[in-house]
C-alpha positions as CSV (number, residue, x, y, z in Angstrom):
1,X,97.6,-3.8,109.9
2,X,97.0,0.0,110.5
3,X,100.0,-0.6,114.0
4,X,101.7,-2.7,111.6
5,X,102.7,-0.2,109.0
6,X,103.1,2.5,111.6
7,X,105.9,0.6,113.4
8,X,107.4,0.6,109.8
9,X,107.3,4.1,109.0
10,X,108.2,4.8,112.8
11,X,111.8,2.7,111.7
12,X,111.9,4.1,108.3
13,X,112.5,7.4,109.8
14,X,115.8,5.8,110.7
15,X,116.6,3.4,108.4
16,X,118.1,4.6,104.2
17,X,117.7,1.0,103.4
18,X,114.0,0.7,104.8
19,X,112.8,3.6,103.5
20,X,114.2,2.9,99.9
21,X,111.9,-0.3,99.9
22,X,109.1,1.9,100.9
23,X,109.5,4.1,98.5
24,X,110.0,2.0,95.2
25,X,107.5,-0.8,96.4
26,X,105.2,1.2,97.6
27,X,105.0,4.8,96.6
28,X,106.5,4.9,93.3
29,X,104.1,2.8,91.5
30,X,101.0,5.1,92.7
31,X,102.9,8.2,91.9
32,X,103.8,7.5,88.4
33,X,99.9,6.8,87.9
34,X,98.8,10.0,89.7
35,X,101.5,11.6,88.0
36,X,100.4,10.5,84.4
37,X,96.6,11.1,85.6
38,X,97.1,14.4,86.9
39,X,99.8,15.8,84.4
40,X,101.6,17.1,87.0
41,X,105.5,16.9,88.1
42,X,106.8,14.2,90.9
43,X,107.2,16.5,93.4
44,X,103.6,18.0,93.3
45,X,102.6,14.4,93.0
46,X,104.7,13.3,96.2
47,X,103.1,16.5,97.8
48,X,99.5,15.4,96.9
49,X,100.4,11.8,98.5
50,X,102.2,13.8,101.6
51,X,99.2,15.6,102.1
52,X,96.5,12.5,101.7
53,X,98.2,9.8,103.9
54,X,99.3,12.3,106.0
55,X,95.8,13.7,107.0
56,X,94.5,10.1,106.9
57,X,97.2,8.6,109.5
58,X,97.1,11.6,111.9
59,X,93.2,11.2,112.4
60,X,94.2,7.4,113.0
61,X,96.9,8.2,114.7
62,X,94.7,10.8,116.9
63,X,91.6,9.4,117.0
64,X,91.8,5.4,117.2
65,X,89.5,5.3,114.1
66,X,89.6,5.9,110.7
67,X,88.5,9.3,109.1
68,X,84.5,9.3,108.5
69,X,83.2,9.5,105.1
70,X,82.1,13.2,105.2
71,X,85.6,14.3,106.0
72,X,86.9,12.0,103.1
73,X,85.1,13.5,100.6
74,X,86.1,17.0,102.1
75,X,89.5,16.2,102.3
76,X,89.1,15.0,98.5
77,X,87.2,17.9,97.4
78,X,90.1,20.7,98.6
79,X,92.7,17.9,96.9
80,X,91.2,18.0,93.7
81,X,90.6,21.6,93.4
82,X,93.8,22.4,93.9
83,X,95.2,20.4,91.8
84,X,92.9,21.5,89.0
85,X,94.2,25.0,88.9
């Protein structure tokens, strides 16, 4: 799944069409959630996802393996207190 939707995103870079679909099937409906959660604007929404996935599909990406537990909850723990300022 995880080569999958890498070979997507890889295209998407490309591809207007592509990464319209992406964006309205797949992002938008988490960001207006977080958004209404967190109280915060799109952008610094978008920025919070950029950030997450990001970090999370670099270590895959990197490492072959998913990002252990410990550096979850670390990588959570500097999300949320930024965004609680």
């Amino acid at each position: 799944m995880g080569t999958a939707f890498a070979g997507v995103f890889v295209d998407a870079v490309n591809d207007a069409s592509l990464r319209e679909i992406l964006s309205t099937r797949l992002q938008d409906p988490y960001l207006l959630v977080l958004q209404e959660a967190l109280g915060e604007p799109g952008h610094r929404v978008l920025l919070l996802i950029d950030t997450v996935v990001g970090a999370l599909l670099h270590r895959m990406g990197m490492t072959g393996a998913p990002m252990v537990d410990a550096d979850v909850a670390a990588l959570t723990e500097m999300v949320v207190a930024h965004f609680a300022d």
